[in-house]
Structure formats: structure tokens, C-alpha cells
C-alpha positions as CSV (number, residue, x, y, z in Angstrom):
1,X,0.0,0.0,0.0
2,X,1.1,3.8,-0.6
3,X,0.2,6.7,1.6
4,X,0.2,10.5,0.7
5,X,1.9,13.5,2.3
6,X,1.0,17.0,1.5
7,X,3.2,19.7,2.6
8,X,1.5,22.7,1.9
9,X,3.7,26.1,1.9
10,X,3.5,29.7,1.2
11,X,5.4,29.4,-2.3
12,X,5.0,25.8,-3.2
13,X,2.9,22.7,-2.5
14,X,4.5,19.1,-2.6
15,X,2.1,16.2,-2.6
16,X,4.5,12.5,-2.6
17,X,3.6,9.3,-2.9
18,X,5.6,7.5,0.1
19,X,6.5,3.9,0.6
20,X,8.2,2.7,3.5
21,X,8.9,6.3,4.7
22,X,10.5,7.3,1.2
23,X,8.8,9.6,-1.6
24,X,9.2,7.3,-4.6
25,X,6.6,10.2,-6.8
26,X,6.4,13.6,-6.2
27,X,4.7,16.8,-7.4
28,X,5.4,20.2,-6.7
29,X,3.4,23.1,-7.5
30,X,3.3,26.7,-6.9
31,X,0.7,27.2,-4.1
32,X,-2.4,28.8,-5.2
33,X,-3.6,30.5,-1.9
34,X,-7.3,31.7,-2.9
35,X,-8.0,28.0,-3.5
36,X,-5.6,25.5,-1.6
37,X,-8.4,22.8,-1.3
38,X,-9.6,22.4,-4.4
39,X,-5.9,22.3,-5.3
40,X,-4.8,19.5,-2.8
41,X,-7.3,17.7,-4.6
42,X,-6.6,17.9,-7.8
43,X,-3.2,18.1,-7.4
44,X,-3.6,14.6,-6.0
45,X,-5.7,12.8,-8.0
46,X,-3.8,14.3,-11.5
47,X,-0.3,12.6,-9.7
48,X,-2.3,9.5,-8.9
49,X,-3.4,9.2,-12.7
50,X,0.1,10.0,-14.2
51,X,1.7,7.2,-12.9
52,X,-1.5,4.8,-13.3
53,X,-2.5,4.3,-9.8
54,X,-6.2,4.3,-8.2
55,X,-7.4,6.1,-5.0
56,X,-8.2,2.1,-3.6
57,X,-4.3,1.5,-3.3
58,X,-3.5,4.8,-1.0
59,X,-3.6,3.6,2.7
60,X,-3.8,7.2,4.1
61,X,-3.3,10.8,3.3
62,X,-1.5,13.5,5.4
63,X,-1.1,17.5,5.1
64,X,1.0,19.6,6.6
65,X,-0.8,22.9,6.7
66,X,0.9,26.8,7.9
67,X,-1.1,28.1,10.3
68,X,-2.7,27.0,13.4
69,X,-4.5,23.7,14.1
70,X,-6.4,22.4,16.5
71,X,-8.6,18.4,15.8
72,X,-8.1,19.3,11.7
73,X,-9.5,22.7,11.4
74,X,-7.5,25.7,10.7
75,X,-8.1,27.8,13.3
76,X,-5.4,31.2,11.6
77,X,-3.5,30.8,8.5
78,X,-2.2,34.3,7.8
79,X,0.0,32.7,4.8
80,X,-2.9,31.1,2.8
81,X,-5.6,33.2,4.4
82,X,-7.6,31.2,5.9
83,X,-9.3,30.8,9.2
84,X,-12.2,28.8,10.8
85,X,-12.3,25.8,8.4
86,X,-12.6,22.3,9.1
87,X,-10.1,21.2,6.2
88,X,-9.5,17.4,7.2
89,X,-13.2,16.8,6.8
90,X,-13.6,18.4,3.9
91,X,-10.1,16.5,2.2
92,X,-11.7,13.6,3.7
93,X,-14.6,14.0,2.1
94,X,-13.4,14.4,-1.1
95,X,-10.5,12.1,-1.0
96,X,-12.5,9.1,0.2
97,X,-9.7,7.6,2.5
98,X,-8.6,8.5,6.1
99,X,-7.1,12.2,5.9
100,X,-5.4,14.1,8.4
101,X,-4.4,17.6,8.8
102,X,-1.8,19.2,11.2
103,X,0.7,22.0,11.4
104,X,3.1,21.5,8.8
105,X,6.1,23.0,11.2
106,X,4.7,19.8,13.9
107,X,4.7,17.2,10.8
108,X,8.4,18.4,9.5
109,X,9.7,18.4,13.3
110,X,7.7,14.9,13.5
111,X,9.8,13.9,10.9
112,X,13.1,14.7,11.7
113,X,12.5,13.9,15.1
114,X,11.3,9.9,13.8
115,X,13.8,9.4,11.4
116,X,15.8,12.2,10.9
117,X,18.5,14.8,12.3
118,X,16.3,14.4,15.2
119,X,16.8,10.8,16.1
120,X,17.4,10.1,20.3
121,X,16.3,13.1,20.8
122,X,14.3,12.9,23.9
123,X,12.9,17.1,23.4
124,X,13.6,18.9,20.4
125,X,12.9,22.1,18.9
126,X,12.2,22.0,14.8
127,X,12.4,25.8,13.3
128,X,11.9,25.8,9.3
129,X,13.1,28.9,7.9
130,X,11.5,29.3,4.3
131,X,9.0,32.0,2.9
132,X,8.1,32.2,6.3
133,X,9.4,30.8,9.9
134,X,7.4,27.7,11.4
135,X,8.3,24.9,13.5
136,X,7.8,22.5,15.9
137,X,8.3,21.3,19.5
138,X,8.7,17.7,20.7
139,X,8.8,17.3,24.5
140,X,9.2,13.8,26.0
141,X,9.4,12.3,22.4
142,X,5.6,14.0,21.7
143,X,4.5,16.8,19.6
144,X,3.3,19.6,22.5
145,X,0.5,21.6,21.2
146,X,-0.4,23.2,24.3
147,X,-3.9,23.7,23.8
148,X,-4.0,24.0,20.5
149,X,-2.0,25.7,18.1
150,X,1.1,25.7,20.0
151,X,5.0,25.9,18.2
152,X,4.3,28.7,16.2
153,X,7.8,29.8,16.5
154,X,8.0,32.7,14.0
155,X,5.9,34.6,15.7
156,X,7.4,36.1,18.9
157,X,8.7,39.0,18.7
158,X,12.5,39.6,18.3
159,X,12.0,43.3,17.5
160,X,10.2,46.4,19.6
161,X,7.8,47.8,17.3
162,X,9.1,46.4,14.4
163,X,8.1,45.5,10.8
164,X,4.5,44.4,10.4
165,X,4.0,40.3,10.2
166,X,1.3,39.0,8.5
167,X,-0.4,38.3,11.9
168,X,-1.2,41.2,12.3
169,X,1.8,41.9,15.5
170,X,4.7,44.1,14.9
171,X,8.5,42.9,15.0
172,X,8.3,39.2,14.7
173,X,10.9,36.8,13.8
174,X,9.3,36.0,11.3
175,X,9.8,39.5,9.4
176,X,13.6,39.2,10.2
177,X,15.0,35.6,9.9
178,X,12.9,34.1,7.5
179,X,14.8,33.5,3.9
180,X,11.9,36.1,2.5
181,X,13.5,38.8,5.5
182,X,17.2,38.0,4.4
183,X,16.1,38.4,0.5
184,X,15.0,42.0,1.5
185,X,18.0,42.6,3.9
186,X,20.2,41.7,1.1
187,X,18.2,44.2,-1.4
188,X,18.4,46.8,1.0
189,X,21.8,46.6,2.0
190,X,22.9,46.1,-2.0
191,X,21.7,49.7,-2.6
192,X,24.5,50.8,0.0
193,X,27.5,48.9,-1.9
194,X,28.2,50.0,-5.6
195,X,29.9,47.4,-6.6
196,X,29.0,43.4,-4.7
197,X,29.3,40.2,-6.2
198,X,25.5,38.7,-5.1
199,X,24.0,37.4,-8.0
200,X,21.3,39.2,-8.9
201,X,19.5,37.3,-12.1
202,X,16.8,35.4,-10.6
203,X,16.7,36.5,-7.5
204,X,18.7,36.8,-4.3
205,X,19.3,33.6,-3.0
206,X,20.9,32.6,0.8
207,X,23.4,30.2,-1.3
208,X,23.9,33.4,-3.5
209,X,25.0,35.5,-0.3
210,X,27.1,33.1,1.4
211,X,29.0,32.9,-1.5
212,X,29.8,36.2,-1.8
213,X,30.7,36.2,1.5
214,X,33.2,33.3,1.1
215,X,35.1,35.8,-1.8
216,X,35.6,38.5,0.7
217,X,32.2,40.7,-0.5
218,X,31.6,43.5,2.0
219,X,27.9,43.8,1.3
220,X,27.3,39.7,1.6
221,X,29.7,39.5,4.6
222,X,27.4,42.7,6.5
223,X,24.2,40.7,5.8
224,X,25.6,37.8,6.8
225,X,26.7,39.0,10.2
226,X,23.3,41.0,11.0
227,X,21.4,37.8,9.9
228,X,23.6,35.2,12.4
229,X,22.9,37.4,15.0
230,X,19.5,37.9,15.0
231,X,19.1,34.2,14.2
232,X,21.0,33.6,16.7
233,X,19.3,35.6,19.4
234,X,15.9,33.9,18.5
235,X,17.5,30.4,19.2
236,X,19.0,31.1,22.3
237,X,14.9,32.6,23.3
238,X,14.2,28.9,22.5
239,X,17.0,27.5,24.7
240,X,16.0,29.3,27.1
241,X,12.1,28.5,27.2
242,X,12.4,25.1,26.6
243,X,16.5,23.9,27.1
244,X,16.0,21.4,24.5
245,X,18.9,19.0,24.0
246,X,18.5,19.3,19.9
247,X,17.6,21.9,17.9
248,X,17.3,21.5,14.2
249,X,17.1,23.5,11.1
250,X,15.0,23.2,8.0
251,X,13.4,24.9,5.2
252,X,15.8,26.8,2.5
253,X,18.3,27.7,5.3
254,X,19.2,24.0,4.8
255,X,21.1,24.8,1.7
256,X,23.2,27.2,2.9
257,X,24.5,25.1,5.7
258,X,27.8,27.2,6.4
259,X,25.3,30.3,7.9
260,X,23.8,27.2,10.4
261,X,27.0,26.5,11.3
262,X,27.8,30.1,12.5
263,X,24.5,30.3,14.0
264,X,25.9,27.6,16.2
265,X,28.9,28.7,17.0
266,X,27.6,32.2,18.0
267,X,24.6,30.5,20.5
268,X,27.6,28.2,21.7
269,X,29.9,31.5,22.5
270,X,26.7,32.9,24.1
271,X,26.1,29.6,26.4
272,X,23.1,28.8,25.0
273,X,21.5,31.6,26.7
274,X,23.3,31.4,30.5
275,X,26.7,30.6,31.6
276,X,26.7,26.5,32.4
277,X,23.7,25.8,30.4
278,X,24.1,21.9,29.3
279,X,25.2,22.1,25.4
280,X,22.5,22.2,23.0
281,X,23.1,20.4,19.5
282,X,22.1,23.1,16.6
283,X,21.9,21.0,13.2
284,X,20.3,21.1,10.0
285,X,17.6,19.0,8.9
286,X,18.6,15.7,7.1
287,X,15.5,15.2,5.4
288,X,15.5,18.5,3.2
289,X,12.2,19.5,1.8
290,X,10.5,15.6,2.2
291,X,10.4,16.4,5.8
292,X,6.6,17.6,5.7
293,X,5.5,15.4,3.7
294,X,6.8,12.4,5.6
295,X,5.9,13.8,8.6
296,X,2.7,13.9,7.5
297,X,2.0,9.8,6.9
298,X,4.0,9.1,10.1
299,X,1.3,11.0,12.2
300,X,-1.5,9.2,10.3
301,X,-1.0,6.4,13.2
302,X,-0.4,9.0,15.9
């Protein structure tokens, strides 16, 4: 039998066919926001006939979904816009086989957690850095979801009356470490410096500005800093509410692994928020940008 995991995000949506916690099939799409359920369908069943196979051989379907959850209704999605609707059921309904629906940041941490970067990790922070920030929290080898909703990790704040965040707060992390904040930091900062070496043609990319910053580029190696700092700080808020013994890293960040690296270093220089605090491991993600989606059939059992 196969299973399906959705991950839906804010750019793209990847729907995988997964046997024995691998994506064999895969289809990625750009998210279509005003109509994300009509698109998880579709986008399913159009996979499911390319490749010749029926909806009676899928065991289960999962979805990671951005925003919060609580028993498979979206409570706030300030990505996708939208709020108050009981998505499993309607998936379900449509679908005809047992559906879940969860935070996508809970599924990827899930994930990593089960078979990934995460493994023996008894509690365990997951932070996805991508279009936006998510994540997840595992304490005592479970997903905590307080009462609902909980591990919405890009959204305390990291700066006093900062930048506006699309839920409706000022100065969350969110608006400052998420690859879409560094992209502007970058843009901004570029303006200052006449001459850089960030390429520029599609885009400013994280892999882009680290490698500037490996040739000696002023302008990457100033972004760079501000950005390892600030991610930095965020983290050690983490260690510091929860001392996990792992924290790991997905999303884009993951392929720029030299800027998780000095995030590390920095958060070890700064104790992991106090002196004596027991180390904390600061890794990326092993499972790169499968981790939703395989997060999402390993909870079907949960």
C-alpha cells in the first residue's frame, strides 16, 4: 500500500507518494492561496493518474498545513488566508480515505524527530526557515500543542515595534529571519555597496549571499553578520524557554548550511542563553524539503 503527504507552503505545494517512509513520486506546485483545497485535490488525484495508480491503493493521506491547528480545522492561516475551516473533513470527504491535517512546522519536526536529524532526541525544537518561519516542539518524544495551536515559533517578537507580520503583530521573527527577511536585507543593504558580487538574475538567494561572502564581499559579509545574530538571538529565546537537547534547522536555510553552522557557534559563544547551560546540538535538517510530507504519513497512526 502507498500513503500521501502534503506539505503545503507559502510558495510551493508538494504532494508525494511514500512507501516505506520514502517519496518514490512527487509533485510540486506553486501554491495557489485563494483556493488551496480544491488544489490538494486535484493536485492529488492528477499525480495518482500519471503514474496509473487508483485512489483504492492509498492507505492514508497526510497535510502539513501553515497556520494553526487544532482536531483538523484551521483555526489562523495568515500565509494562505484562511481561518475557521474544518479542512480534514472536507479533504476527507473528497478524497474518500482517512485524511489528516496538522501544522506542517509539527509534521516536519515529527519527521526529523522519527527518522531524521532528530533521532534520540528525547525534546527537540524544529524551526523551518523558508517564505516564512514555522516549527515545531517535541517534549518527551511527543508533539506539544499546548492547547491547540502551540509551536508557532516565527511569531514572537524579536524586535520592539518592528516590521509588520502577517499576523497582524509588529517585529516578529518572522519579518527578520525568514529567507523572505534576508532576500530584502540583502536588497536593501545592495543599494549601500556599488559594486557586490550577489547574484542578482533570478533573485537573491541565501546560497547566492554566502557565497559572496566566502570571496571577501563587503555587502554579503554585512548581511551575513546581521542575519547570524539575530538568528541567533531567537535560538538562544528557544534554549532558554524550553532547554532542549536538539535543535534543528530546515526549510531553504538548509542549503546554505555554512550560515547554520555560525548560527551555532555564535549561540555556543553565548552559552546557549546562560553561563553552564548543558550544550545544546544546533543542526540542519537531514530530510530536506520531504520532511513535511513524511511527517505527514507518520502521524496518520499517531
Amino acid at each position: 500500500m502507498y500513503y500521501i503527504g502534503v506539505d503545503v507552503g507559502g510558495t510551493n505545494l508538494k504532494i508525494g507518494l511514500i512507501q516505506d517512509n520514502q517519496v518514490v513520486i512527487k509533485k510540486v506546485l506553486q501554491t495557489n492561496a485563494l483556493d488551496i483545497i480544491k488544489q490538494v485535490v486535484t493536485g492529488i488525484k492528477e499525480m495518482l493518474a500519471d503514474n496509473s495508480i487508483s485512489m483504492s491503493d492509498i492507505a492514508g493521506v497526510g497535510v502539513g498545513f501553515p497556520g494553526m491547528m487544532k482536531n483538523g480545522r484551521v483555526i489562523h492561516s495568515p500565509n494562505i488566508q484562511l481561518d475557521d475551516c474544518p479542512i480534514q473533513s472536507i479533504l476527507a470527504d473528497h478524497l474518500g480515505v482517512k485524511t489528516i491535517v496538522k501544522n506542517d512546522g509539527d509534521l516536519a519536526a515529527f519527521a526529523e524527530h522519527e527518522i531524521g536529524a532528530g533521532v534520540g532526541s528525547n525534546d527537540m525544537i524544529m524551526l523551518t526557515i523558508g517564505t516564512g518561519v514555522g516549527g515545531g516542539i517535541i517534549i518527551n518524544n511527543q508533539i506539544y500543542q499546548g492547547c491547540g495551536g502551540a509551536g508557532e515559533l516565527g511569531h514572537i517578537m524579536c524586535v520592539p515595534n518592528g516590521k509588520h507580520c502577517n499576523c497582524g503583530r509588529l517585529g516578529c521573527a518572522e519579518k527578520y529571519v525568514s529567507l523572505s527577511a534576508l532576500h530584502d536585507m540583502a536588497v536593501e543593504k545592495m543599494t549601500k555597496y556599488s559594486e557586490n558580487t550577489i547574484h542578482k538574475a533570478d533573485g537573491v538567494r541565501a546560497i547566492d549571499i554566502l557565497d559572496a561572502y566566502h570571496q571577501g564581499d563587503a555587502c554579503a559579509r554585512e548581511i551575513i553578520s546581521e542575519y547570524v545574530v539575530m538568528l541567533s538571538d531567537v535560538i538562544l529565546n528557544y534554549c532558554n524557554i524550553f532547554r532542549p537537547d536538539t535543535i534543528v534547522i530546515g526549510g531553504g536555510l538548509t542549503y546554505a548550511r555554512d550560515i547554520i553552522d555560525m548560527v551555532a557557534k555564535r549561540c555556543e559563544e553565548m552559552h546557549y542563553g546562560y553561563v553552564g547551560a548543558r550544550k545544546v546540538k544546533i543542526v540542519p535538517a537531514s530530510l530536506g524539503n520531504d520532511a513535511g510530507m513524511l511527517g505527514a504519513v507518520l502521524s496518520l497512526d499517531r
